[in-house]
TORKOL-4160 file (C-alpha; in steps of 0.2 Angstrom, whole numbers, padded with zeros to 4 digits, m for minus):
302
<pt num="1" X="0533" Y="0570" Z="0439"/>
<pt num="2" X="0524" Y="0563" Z="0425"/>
<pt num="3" X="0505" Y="0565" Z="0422"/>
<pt num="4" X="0495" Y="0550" Z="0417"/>
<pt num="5" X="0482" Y="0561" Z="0409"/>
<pt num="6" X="0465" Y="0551" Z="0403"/>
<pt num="7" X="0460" Y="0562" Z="0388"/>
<pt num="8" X="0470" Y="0556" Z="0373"/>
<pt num="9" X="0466" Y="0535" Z="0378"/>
<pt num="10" X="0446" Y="0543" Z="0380"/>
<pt num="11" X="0449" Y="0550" Z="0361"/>
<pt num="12" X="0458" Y="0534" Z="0355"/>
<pt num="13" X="0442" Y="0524" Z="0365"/>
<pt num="14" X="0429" Y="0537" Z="0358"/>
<pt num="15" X="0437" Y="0536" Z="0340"/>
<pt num="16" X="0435" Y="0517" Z="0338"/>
<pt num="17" X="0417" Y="0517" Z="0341"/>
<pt num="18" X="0412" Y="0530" Z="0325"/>
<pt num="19" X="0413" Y="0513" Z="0313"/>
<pt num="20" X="0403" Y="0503" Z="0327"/>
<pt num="21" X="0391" Y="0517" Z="0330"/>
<pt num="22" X="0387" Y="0519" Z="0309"/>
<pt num="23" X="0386" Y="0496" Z="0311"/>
<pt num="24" X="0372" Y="0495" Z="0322"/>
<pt num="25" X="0363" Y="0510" Z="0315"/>
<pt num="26" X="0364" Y="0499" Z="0300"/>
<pt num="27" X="0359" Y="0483" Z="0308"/>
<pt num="28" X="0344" Y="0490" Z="0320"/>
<pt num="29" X="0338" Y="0504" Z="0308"/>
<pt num="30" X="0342" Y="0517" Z="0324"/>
<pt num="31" X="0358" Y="0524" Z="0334"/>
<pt num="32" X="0364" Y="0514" Z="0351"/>
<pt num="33" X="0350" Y="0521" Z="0366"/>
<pt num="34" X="0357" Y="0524" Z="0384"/>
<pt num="35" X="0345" Y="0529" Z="0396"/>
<pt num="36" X="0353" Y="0537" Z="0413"/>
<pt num="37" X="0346" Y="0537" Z="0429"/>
<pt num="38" X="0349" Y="0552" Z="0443"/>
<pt num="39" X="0341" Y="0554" Z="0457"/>
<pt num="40" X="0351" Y="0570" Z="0463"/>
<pt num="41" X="0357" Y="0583" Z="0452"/>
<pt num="42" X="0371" Y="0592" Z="0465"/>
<pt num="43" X="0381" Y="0574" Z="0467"/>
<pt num="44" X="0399" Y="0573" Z="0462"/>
<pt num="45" X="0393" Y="0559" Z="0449"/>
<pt num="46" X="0379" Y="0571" Z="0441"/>
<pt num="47" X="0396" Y="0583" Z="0435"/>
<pt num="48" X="0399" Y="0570" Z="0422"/>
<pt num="49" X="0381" Y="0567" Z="0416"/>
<pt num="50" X="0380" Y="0583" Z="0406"/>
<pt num="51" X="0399" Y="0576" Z="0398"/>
<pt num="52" X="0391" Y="0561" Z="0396"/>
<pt num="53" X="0375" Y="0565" Z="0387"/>
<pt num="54" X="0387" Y="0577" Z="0377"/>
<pt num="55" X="0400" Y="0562" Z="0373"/>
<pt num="56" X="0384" Y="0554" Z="0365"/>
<pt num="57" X="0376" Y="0566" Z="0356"/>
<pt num="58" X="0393" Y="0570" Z="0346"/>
<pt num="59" X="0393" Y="0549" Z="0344"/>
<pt num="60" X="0377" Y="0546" Z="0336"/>
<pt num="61" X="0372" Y="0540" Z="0351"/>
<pt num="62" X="0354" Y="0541" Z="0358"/>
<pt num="63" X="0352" Y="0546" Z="0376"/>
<pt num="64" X="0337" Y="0546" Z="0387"/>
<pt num="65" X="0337" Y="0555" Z="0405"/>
<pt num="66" X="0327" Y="0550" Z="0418"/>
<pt num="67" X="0329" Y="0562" Z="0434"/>
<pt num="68" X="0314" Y="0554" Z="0446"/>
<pt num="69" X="0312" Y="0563" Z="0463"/>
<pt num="70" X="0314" Y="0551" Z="0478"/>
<pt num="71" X="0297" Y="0555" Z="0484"/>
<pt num="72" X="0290" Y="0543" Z="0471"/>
<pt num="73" X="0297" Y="0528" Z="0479"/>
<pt num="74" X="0306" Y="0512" Z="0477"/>
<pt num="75" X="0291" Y="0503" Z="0467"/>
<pt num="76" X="0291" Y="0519" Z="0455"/>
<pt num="77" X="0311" Y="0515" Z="0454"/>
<pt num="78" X="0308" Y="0498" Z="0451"/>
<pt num="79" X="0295" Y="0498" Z="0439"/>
<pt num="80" X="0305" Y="0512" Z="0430"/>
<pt num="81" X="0319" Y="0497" Z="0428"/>
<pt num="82" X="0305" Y="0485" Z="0421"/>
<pt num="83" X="0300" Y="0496" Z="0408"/>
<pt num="84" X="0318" Y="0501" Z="0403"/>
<pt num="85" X="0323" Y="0482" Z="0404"/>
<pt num="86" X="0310" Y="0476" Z="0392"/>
<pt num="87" X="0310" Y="0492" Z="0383"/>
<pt num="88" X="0316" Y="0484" Z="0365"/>
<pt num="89" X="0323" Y="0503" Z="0360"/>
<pt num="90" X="0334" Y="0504" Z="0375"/>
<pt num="91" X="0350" Y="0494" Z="0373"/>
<pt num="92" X="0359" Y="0502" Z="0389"/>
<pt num="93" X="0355" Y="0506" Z="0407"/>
<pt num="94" X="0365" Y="0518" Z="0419"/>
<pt num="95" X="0361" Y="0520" Z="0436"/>
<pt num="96" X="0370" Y="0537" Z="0443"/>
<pt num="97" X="0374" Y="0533" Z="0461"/>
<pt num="98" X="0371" Y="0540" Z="0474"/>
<pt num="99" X="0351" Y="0531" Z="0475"/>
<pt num="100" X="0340" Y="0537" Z="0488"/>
<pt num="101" X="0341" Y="0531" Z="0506"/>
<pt num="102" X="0336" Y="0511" Z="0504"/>
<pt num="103" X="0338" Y="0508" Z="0484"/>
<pt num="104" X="0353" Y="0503" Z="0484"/>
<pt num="105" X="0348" Y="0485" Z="0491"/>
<pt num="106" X="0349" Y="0464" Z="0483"/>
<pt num="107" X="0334" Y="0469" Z="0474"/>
<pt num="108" X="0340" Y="0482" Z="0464"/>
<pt num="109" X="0353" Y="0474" Z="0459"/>
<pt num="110" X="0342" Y="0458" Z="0455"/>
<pt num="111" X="0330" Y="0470" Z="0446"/>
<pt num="112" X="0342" Y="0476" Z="0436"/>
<pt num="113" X="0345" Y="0469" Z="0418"/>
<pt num="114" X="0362" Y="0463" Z="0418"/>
<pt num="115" X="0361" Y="0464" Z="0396"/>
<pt num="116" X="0359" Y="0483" Z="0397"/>
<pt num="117" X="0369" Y="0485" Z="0413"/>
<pt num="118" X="0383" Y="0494" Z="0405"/>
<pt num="119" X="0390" Y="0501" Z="0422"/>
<pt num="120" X="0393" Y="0482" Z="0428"/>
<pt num="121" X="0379" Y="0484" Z="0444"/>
<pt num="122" X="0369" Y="0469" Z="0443"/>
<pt num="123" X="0369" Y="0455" Z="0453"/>
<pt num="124" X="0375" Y="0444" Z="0435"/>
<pt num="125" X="0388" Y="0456" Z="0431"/>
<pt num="126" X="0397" Y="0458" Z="0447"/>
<pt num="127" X="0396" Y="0438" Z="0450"/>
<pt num="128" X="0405" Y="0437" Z="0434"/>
<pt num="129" X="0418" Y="0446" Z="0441"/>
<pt num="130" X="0423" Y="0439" Z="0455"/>
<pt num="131" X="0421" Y="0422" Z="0447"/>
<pt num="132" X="0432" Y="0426" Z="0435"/>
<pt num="133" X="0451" Y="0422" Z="0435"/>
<pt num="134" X="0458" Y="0430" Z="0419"/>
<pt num="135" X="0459" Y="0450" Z="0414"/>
<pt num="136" X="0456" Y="0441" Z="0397"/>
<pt num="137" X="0439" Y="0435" Z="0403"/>
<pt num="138" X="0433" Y="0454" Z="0403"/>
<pt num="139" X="0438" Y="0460" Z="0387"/>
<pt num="140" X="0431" Y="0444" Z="0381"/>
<pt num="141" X="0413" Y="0451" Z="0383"/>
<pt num="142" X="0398" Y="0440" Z="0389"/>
<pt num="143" X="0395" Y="0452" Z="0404"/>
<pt num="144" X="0399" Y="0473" Z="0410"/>
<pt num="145" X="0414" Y="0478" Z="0424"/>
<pt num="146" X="0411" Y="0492" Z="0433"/>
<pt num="147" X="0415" Y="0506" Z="0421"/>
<pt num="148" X="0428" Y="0517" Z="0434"/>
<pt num="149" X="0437" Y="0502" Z="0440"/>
<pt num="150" X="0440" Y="0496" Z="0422"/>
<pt num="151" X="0445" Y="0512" Z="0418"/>
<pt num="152" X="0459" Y="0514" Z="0430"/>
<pt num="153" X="0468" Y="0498" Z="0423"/>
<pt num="154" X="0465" Y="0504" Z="0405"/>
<pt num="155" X="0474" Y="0521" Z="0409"/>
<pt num="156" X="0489" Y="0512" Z="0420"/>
<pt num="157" X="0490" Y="0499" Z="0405"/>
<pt num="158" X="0490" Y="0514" Z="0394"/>
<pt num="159" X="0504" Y="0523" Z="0403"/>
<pt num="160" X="0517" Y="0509" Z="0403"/>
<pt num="161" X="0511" Y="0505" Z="0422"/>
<pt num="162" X="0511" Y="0486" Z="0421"/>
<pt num="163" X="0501" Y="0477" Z="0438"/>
<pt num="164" X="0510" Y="0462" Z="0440"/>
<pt num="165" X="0521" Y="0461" Z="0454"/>
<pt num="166" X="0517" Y="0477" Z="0460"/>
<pt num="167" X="0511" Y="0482" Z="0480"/>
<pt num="168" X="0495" Y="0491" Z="0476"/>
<pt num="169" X="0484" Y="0502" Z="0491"/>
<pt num="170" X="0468" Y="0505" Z="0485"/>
<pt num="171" X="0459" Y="0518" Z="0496"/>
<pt num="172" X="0441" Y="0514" Z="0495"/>
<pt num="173" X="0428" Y="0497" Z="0497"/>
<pt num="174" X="0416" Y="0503" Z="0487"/>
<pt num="175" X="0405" Y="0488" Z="0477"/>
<pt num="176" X="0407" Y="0503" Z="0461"/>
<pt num="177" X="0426" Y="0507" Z="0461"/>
<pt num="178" X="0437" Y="0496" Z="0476"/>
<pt num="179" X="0432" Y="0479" Z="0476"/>
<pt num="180" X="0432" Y="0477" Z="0456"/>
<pt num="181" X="0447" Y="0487" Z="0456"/>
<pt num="182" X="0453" Y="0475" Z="0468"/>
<pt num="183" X="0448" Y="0461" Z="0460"/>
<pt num="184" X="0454" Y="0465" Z="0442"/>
<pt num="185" X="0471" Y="0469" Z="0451"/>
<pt num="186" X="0473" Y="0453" Z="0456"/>
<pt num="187" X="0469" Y="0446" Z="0442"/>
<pt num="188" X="0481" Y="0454" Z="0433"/>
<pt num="189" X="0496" Y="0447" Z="0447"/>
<pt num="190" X="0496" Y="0462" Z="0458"/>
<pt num="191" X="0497" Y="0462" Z="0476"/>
<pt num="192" X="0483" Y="0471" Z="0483"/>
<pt num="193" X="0479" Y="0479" Z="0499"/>
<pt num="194" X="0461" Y="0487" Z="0501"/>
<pt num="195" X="0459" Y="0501" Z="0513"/>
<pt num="196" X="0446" Y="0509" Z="0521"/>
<pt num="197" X="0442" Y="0522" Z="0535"/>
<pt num="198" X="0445" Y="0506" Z="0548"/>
<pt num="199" X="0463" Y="0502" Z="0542"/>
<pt num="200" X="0476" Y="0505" Z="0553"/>
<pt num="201" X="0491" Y="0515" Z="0549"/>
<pt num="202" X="0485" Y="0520" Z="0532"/>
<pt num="203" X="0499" Y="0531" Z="0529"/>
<pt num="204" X="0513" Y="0517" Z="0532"/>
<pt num="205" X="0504" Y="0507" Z="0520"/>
<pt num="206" X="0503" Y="0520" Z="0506"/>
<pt num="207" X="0522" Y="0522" Z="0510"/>
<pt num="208" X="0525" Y="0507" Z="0506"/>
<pt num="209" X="0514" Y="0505" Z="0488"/>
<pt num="210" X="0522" Y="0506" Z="0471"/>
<pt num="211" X="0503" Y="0513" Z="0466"/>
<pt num="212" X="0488" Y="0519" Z="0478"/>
<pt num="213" X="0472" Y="0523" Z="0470"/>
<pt num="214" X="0461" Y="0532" Z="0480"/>
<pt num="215" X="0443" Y="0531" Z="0476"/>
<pt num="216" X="0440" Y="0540" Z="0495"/>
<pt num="217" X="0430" Y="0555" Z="0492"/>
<pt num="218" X="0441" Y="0564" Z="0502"/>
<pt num="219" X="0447" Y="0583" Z="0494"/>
<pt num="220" X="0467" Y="0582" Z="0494"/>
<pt num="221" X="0470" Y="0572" Z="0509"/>
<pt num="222" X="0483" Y="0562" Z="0501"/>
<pt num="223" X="0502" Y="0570" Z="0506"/>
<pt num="224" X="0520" Y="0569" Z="0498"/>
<pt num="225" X="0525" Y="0563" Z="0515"/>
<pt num="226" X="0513" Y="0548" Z="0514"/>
<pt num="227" X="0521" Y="0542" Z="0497"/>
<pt num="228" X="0538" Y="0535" Z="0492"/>
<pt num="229" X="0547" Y="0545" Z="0479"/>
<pt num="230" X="0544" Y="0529" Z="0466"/>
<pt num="231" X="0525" Y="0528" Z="0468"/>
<pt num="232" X="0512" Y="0533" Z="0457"/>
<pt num="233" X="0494" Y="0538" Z="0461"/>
<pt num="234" X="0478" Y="0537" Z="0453"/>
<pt num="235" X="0468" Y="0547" Z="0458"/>
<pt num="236" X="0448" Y="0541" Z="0458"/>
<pt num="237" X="0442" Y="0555" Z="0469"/>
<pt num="238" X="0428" Y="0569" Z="0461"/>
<pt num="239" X="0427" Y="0580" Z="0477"/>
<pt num="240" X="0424" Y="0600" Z="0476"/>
<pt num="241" X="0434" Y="0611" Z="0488"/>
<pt num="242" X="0427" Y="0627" Z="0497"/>
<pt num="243" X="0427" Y="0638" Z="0483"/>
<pt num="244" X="0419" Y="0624" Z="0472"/>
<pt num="245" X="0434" Y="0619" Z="0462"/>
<pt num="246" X="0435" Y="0602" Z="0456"/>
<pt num="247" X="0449" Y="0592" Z="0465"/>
<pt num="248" X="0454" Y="0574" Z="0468"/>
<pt num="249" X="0459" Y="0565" Z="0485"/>
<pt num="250" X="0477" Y="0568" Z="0480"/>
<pt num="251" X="0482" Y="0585" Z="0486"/>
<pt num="252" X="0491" Y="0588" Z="0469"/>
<pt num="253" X="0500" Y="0604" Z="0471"/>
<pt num="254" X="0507" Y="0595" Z="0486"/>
<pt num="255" X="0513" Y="0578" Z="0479"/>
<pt num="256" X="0518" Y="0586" Z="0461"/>
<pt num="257" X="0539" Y="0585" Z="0460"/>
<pt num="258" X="0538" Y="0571" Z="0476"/>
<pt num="259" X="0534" Y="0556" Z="0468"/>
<pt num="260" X="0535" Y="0546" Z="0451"/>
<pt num="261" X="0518" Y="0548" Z="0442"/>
<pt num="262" X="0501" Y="0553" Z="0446"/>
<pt num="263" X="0482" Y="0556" Z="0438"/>
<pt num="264" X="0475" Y="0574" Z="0436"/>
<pt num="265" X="0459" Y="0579" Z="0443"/>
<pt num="266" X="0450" Y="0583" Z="0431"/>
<pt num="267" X="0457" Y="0577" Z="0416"/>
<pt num="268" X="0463" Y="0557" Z="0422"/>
<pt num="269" X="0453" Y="0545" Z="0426"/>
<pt num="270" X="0435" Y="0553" Z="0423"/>
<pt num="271" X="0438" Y="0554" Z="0402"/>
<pt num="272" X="0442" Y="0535" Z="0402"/>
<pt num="273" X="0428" Y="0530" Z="0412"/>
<pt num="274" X="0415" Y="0542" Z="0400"/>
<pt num="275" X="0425" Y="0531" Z="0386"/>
<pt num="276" X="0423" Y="0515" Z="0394"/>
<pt num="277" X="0403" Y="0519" Z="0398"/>
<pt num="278" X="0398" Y="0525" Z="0380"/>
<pt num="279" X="0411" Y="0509" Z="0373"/>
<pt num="280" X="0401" Y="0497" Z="0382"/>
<pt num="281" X="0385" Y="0504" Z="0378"/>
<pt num="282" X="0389" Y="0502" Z="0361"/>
<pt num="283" X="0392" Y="0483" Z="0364"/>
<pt num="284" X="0375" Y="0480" Z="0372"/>
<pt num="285" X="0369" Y="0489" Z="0356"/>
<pt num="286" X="0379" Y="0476" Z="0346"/>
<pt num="287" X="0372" Y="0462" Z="0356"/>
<pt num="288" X="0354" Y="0465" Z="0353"/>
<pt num="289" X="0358" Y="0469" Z="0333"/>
<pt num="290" X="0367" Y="0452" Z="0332"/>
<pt num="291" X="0352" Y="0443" Z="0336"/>
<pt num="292" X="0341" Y="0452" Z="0325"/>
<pt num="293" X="0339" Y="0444" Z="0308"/>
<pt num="294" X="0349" Y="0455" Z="0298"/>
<pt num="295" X="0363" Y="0456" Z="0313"/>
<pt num="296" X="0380" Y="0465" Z="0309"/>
<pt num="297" X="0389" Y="0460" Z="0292"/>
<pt num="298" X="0408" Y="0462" Z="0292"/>
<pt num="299" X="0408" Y="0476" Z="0280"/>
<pt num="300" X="0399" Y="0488" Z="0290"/>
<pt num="301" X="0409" Y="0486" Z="0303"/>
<pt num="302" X="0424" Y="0493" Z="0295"/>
């Protein structure tokens, strides 16, 4: 079987942003910001915050945490967003989900600034989206994608795995991972199927899939006798098992010598996404130092 690993495209990803980083420091007279947002410090995303503020650090990348407690409230959330949002020293915004019970509504996603949304969120970002036609049309810039979904098609694309034509099962409806994945599947002449907990004979449709990604949070309860020996898996899920090991939703053990190819948990899809976050916080960074007066000049980008 082989392994689609995510950590030598993460350093290729990673590598290509030094020059960029050293370019805006020049233009704006101060590295790229992030400021993260996490509300709850024992969710499976909040594994990868530490990673993340580490991945910026080592970039030259400024990086602000914000860790309010739920108790303060949606307005405190809200205006937490309007200060970031019109904070001229913040270039990029990402939101760690979960949010508390009753953020994660149209007004967040209003609220939030689609120029600083790097994790594709915003009402803006994600119409672009799904208004767009073309894969082109993301990499052209002009707004975010959802950092994991892009992520996935990056590493398949990476790994010789080309969408078009293929019977894809995607495991997973999320607005963060399933329906951009789906989208950008499409887009890119797949044939797509998105499952969910209310999808009938889920096994017969993974069966019948040249790829399933499963974005399910569900530790390992994917099975060799649910796949045909030709498919390949990426695996989405950050799930921990009872003795508090990372796994994916691929049991991996199980499906490893069965089936074609598959993703790693940890090690596949999670460096890509880190790569693809700090990548397009770099962008937003670029944006804001193209309309300053001195901008970007070719040479220091080089």
């Amino acid at each position: 079987m082989r392994i689609l690993e995510g950590k030598s495209l993460s350093a290729e990803i990673l590598g290509s942003l030094i020059p960029r980083v050293k370019a805006v420091k020049a233009g704006l007279g101060r590295p790229p910001s992030l400021a993260i947002i996490n509300y709850f410090g024992d969710s499976p995303s909040a594994v990868y915050v530490k990673r993340k503020i580490a991945a910026c650090e080592a970039l030259g990348i400024e990086v602000k945490l914000f860790n309010p407690a739920a108790a303060d409230g949606y307005t405190a959330f809200k205006n937490l967003l309007s200060r970031l949002g019109a904070d001229a020293a913040c270039d990029a915004i990402m939101l760690e989900r979960p949010l508390p019970d009753g953020f994660e509504t149209l007004e967040t996603w209003d609220a939030l600034p689609a120029a600083k949304d790097v994790d594709g969120l915003s009402s803006l970002n994600m119409g672009r989206l799904f208004i767009s036609t073309k894969f082109p049309e993301i990499a052209a810039g002009g707004f975010f994608a959802p950092c994991t979904a892009l992520a996935v098609i990056r590493l398949m694309k990476f790994h010789g795995i080309d969408p078009a034509g293929k019977i894809i099962a995607v495991a997973g409806r999320s607005a963060i991972v399933g329906k951009p994945l789906a989208q950008m599947l499409t887009m890119l002449n797949a044939t797509v199927t998105l499952c969910h907990t209310k999808t009938p004979d889920l096994p017969g449709i993974f069966k019948r899939s040249d790829v399933v990604i499963s974005a399910a949070g569900k530790p390992r309860w994917i099975k060799k006798e649910m796949l045909q020996a030709s498919a390949a898996v990426i695996d989405v899920g950050t799930n921990f098992d009872e003795t508090g090991k990372m796994c994916g939703d691929a049991d991996f053990e199980d499906i490893k010598g069965s089936i074609y190819a598959a993703t790693p948990v940890p090690g596949g899809v999670g460096p890509v996404t880190l790569a693809c976050l700090l990548e397009a916080s770099v962008a937003a960074a670029e944006t804001r130092a193209r309309s300053t007066s001195g901008g970007l000049s070719s040479a220091e980008k080089k």
